[in-house]
C-alpha positions in Angstrom: 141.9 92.5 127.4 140.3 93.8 130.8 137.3 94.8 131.3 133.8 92.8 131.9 131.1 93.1 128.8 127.3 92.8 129.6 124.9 93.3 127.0 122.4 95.9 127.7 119.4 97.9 126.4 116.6 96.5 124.1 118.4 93.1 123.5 117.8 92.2 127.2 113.8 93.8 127.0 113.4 91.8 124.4 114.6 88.7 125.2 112.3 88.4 128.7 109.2 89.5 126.0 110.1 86.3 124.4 110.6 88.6 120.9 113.7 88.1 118.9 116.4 91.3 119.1 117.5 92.5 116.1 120.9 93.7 117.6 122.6 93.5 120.4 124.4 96.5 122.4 127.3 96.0 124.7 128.7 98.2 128.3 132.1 97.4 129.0 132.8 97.7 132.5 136.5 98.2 134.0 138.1 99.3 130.6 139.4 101.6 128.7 139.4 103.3 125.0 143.3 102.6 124.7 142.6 98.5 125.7 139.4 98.1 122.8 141.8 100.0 120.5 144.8 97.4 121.4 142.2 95.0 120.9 141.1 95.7 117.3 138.1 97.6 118.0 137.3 100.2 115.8 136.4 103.7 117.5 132.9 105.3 115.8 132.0 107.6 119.0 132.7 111.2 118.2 131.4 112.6 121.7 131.6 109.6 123.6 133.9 106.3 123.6 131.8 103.5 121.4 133.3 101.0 119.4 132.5 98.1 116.7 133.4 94.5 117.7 136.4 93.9 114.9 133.9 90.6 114.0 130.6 90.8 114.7 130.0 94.6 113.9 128.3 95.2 117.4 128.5 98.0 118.7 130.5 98.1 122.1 130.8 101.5 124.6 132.5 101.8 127.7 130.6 102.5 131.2 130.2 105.9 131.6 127.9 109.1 133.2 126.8 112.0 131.6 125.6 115.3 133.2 123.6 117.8 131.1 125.3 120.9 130.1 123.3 122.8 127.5 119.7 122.6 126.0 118.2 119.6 123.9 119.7 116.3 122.5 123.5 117.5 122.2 123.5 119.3 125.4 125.4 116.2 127.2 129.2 116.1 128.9 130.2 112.2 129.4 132.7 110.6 131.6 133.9 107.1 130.7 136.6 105.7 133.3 137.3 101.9 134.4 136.2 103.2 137.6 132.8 103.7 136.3 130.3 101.0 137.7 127.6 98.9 135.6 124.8 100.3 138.0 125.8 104.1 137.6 125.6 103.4 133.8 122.5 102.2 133.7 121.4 104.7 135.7 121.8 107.0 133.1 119.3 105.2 130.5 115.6 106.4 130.1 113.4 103.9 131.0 113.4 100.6 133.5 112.7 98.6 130.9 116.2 99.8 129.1 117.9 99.8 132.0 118.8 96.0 132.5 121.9 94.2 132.0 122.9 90.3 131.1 126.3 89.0 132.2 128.7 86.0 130.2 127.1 83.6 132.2 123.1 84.8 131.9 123.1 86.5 135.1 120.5 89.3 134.9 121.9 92.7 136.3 118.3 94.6 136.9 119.0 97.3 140.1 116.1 99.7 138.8 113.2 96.9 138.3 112.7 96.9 135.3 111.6 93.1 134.8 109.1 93.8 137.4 107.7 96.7 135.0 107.5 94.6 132.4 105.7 92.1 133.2 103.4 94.9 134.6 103.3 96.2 130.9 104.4 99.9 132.8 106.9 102.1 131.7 108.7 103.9 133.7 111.4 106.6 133.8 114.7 105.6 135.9 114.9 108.7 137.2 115.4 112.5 137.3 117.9 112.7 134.5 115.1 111.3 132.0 113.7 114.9 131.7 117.3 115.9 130.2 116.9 114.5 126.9 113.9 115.2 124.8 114.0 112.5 122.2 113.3 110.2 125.4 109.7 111.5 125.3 109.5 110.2 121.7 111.2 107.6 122.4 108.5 106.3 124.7 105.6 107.6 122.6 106.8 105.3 119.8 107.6 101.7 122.2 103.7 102.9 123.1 103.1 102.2 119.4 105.4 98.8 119.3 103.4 98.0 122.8 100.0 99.4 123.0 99.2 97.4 126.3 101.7 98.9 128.2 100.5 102.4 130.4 102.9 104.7 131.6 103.2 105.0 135.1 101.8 108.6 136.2 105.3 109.8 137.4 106.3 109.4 134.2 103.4 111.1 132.7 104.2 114.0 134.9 107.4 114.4 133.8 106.6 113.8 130.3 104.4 117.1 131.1 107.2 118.5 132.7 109.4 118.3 129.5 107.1 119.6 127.3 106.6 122.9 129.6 109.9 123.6 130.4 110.7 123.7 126.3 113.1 121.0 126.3 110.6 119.6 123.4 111.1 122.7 121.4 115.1 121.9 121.2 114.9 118.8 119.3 116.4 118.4 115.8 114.4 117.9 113.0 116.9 114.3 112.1 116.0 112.8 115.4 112.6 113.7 115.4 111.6 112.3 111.8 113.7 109.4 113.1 111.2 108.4 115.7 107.8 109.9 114.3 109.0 107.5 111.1 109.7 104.2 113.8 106.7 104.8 115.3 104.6 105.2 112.4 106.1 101.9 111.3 104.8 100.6 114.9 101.9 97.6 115.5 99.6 100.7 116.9 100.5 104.2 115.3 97.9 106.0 117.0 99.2 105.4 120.6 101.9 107.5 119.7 100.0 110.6 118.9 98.2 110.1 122.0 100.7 109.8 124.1 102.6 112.7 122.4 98.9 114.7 122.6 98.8 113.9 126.5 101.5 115.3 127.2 101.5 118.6 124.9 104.3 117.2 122.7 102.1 116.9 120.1 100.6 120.7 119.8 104.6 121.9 119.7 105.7 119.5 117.0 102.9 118.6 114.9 100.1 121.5 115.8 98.7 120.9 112.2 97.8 117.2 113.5 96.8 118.5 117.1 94.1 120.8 115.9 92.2 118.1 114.1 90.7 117.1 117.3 87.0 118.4 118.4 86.5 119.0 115.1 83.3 117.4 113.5 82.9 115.8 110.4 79.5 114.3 108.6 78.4 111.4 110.7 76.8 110.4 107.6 80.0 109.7 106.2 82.1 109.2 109.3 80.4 107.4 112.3 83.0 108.5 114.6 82.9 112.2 113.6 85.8 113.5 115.3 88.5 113.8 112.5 91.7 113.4 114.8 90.0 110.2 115.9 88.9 109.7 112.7 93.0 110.0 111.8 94.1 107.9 114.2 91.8 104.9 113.0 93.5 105.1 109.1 97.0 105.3 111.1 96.0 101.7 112.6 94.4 100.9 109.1 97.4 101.6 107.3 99.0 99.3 109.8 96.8 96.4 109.9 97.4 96.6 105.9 101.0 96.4 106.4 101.3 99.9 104.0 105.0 101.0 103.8 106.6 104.2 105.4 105.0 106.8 102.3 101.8 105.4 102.9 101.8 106.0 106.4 102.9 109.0 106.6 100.3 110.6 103.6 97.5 108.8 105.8 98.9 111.3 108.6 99.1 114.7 107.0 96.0 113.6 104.0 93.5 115.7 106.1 95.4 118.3 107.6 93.1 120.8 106.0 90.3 120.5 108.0 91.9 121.7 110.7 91.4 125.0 109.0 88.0 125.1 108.4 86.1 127.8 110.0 83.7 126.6 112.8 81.3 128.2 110.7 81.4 125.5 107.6 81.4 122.6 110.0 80.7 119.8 109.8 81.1 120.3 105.8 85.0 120.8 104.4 84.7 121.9 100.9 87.9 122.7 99.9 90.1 121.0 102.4 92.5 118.9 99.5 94.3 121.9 98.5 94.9 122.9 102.3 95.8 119.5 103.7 98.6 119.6 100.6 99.5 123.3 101.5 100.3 121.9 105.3 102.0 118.9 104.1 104.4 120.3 102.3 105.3 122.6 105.6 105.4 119.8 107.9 107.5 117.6 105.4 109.8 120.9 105.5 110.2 121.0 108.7 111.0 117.9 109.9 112.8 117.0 106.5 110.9 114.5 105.9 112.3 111.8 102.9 111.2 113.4 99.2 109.3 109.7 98.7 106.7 110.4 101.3 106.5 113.9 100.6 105.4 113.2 97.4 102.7 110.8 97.8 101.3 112.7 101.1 101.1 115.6 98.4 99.2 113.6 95.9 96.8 111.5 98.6 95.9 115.2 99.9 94.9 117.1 97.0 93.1 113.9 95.2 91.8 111.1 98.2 88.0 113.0 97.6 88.5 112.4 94.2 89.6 108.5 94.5 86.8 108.1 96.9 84.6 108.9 94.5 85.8 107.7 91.0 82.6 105.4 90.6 80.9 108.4 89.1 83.7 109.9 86.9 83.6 108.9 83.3 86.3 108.1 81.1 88.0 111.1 80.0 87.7 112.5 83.6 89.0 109.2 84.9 91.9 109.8 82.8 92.3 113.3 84.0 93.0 112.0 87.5 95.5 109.6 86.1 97.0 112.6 84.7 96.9 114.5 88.0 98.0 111.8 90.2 101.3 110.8 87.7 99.8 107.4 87.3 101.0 107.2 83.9 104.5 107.9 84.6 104.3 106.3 88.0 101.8 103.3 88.2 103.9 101.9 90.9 103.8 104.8 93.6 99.7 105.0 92.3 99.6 101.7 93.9 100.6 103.6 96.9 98.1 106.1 96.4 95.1 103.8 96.2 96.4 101.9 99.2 96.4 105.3 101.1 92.9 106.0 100.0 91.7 102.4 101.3 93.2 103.2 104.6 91.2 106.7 105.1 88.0 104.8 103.5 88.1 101.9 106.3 89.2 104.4 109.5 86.1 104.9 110.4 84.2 103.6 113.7 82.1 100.5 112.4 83.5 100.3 108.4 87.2 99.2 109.0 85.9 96.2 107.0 84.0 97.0 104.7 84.9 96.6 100.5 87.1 99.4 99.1 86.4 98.5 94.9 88.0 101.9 93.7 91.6 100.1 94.7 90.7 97.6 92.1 88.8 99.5 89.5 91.5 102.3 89.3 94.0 99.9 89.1 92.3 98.2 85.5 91.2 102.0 84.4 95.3 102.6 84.5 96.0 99.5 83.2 93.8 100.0 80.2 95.5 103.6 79.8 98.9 102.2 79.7 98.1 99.4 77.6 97.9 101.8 74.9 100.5 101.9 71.9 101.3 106.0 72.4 103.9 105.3 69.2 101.6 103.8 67.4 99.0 106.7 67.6 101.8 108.9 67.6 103.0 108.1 64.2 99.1 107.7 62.8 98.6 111.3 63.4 102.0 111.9 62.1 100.9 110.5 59.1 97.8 112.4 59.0 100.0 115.4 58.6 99.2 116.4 62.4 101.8 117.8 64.7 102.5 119.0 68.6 99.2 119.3 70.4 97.2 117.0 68.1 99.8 114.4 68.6 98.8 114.7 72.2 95.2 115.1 71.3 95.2 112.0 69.5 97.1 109.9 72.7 94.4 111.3 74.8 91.5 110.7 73.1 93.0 107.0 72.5 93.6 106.4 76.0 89.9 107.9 76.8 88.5 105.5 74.5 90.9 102.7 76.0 89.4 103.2 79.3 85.7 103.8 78.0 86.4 100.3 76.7 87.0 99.0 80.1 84.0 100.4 81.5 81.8 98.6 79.4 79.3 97.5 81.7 79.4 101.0 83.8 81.2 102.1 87.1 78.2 101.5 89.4 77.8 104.0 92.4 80.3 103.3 95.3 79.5 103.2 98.5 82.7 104.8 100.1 81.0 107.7 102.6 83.2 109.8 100.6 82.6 113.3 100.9 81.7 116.1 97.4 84.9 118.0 96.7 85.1 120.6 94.0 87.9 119.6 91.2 88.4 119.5 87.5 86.3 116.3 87.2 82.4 116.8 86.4 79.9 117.4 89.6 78.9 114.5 90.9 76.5 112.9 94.2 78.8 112.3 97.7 78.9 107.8 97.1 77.3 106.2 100.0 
């Protein structure tokens, strides 16, 4: 068939950062859709001509230019012809970096410079036309997270400004912006992605909840750094450094939201802020549509991390209680997730990131012991005892309780977490450290 193929994009990055690609884009130059479709290729581009290889599955577009003709991501009108050159297509791509191409033969096709910016560790916009598209600013925010060495060049940082200003930002589509804030969470270094999305305003119009958190104070007793966006952005690189999966991650992110509403007044002290951090959650996770699996463990880490942090002075039937609370019983598997969650807030904090985090362990054998109890066994006990309905419960309760007591035969010493005193269902008890 006509036509001259170069493989483009992140596969070229990536090979020159001596990383392996995990797929490989191609630009076909001097074609057309009729000649891939005589070919075998099979057409997936709705708005714009891209097709999958008939073998390999790679995806495959023709050279083309696009000019902006509306607001946000969709906004686009694209013009493929064989007289479109590989240069003018490249032009069109966000960063230098992104904007290199590799011929048959190896030859490197690089007219913007991005090899030079990357061995500079710079990004860089290719030009004008990267203020047109708004997931570009995420974009970048989150290969900050994959990259945290690299800076951003400060024409880029101005137009990043620029973007966020002129409202592009507020155009984007909740799909495409969970897309990226879930990458990038997933990233080495979280947190450079909130700053960079903070530096440039992004942050304050798509996740103000998170914004606010910064400049306000939290009990240097218990956290060194005080600052709790800090403070935030040390258990997002906890949870990565721990290798926690997507839910985890993204209940670190939203598990403090609440203190963001406390009145300058009660500072540095946040009684209270569990049930607002899960009343927050669950309106960021509806706007951005976030995945019901991390939804539901942000709304669990919110309303019961305080409580986690401090289950060295609970005793058994209040243990069990936040079992109860926290679905353990039903779910011991996503309360795996839970504790991991609470092990990340724990260690983000200047000076303690490694310090021992026992509750992960001890709540783990408390649930254990709780499931390890025969509930049809008891069940049918009390049945025979002529009880019925709520004693039947009674009687699985108090046998888990006293499974549990069982366990804690030598005591749940005093934990030194830094936790702070929340007010719950569980007895009063000292802030651990």
């Amino acid at each position: 068939m006509t036509g001259t193929f170069y493989v483009v994009g992140g596969a070229v990055r990536d090979a020159l950062l001596g990383q392996p690609a995990t797929d490989r884009d191609w630009v076909v130059v001097g074609s057309t859709p009729q000649a891939l479709l005589d070919a075998g290729y099979k057409p997936v581009g709705r708005d714009f001509p891209v097709f999958l290889h008939p073998e390999t599955g790679e995806e495959v577009a023709l050279a083309r230019t696009e000019r902006k003709s509306a607001p946000g991501y969709h906004g686009f009108s694209f013009h493929a012809a064989p007289d479109v050159t590989l240069e003018q297509d490249l032009a069109r791509r966000d960063l230098t970096i992104n904007a290199m191409a590799q011929a048959a033969d190896g030859t490197l096709v690089d007219p913007f410079g991005g090899r030079r910016d990357l061995q500079a560790r710079v990004f860089r916009h290719v030009g004008p036309a990267f203020v047109e598209d708004p997931v570009r600013l995420l974009r970048l925010a989150r290969l900050a997270a994959r990259w945290p060495d690299f800076t951003i060049a400060p024409e880029t940082a101005a137009l990043l400004e620029h973007m966020v200003d002129g409202g592009e930002v507020d155009h984007l589509v909740p799909e495409r912006v969970w897309q990226e804030l879930s990458r990038g969470l997933m990233e080495v270094r979280p947190s450079r992605m909130f700053y960079v999305l903070r530096g440039c305003g992004a942050l304050a119009r798509l996740l103000p909840e998170v914004d606010r958190l910064w400049g306000v104070p939290q009990p240097p007793e218990h956290h060194p750094e005080v600052d709790t966006g800090l403070h935030l952005m040390l258990v997002l690189d906890q949870a990565a450094a721990l290798q926690a999966p997507l839910p985890v991650r993204y209940a670190c992110l939203v598990h403090d939201l609440g203190k963001g509403t406390t009145p300058p007044a009660e500072w540095p002290r946040h009684i209270g802020h569990e049930v607002r951090s899960a009343h927050l959650a669950r309106r960021v996770g509806e706007r951005w549509r976030v995945p019901g699996d991390c939804r539901e463990l942000a709304d669990v880490v919110a309303r019961e991390h305080g409580n986690i942090h401090r289950s060295g002075t609970l005793g058994a039937a209040a243990l069990l209680r936040l079992l109860e609370r926290c679905d353990a019983l039903r779910r011991p598997e996503r309360f795996e997730q839970v504790l991991l969650a609470c092990a990340c807030d724990a260690r983000g904090r200047t000076g303690l990131e490694d310090r021992p985090y026992p509750q992960r362990a001890r709540l783990a054998a408390v649930l254990r012991d709780a499931l390890a109890v025969d509930t049809a066994a008891v069940a049918a006990a009390a049945a025979e005892r002529a009880q019925r309905g709520p004693d039947i419960g009674a009687a699985v309760q108090a046998a888990r309780t006293a499974a549990i007591a069982a366990g804690l035969t030598v005591g749940l010493a005093e934990l030194g977490d830094g936790a702070e005193p929340v007010r719950s269902a569980a007895p009063p008890a000292p802030p651990a450290g």
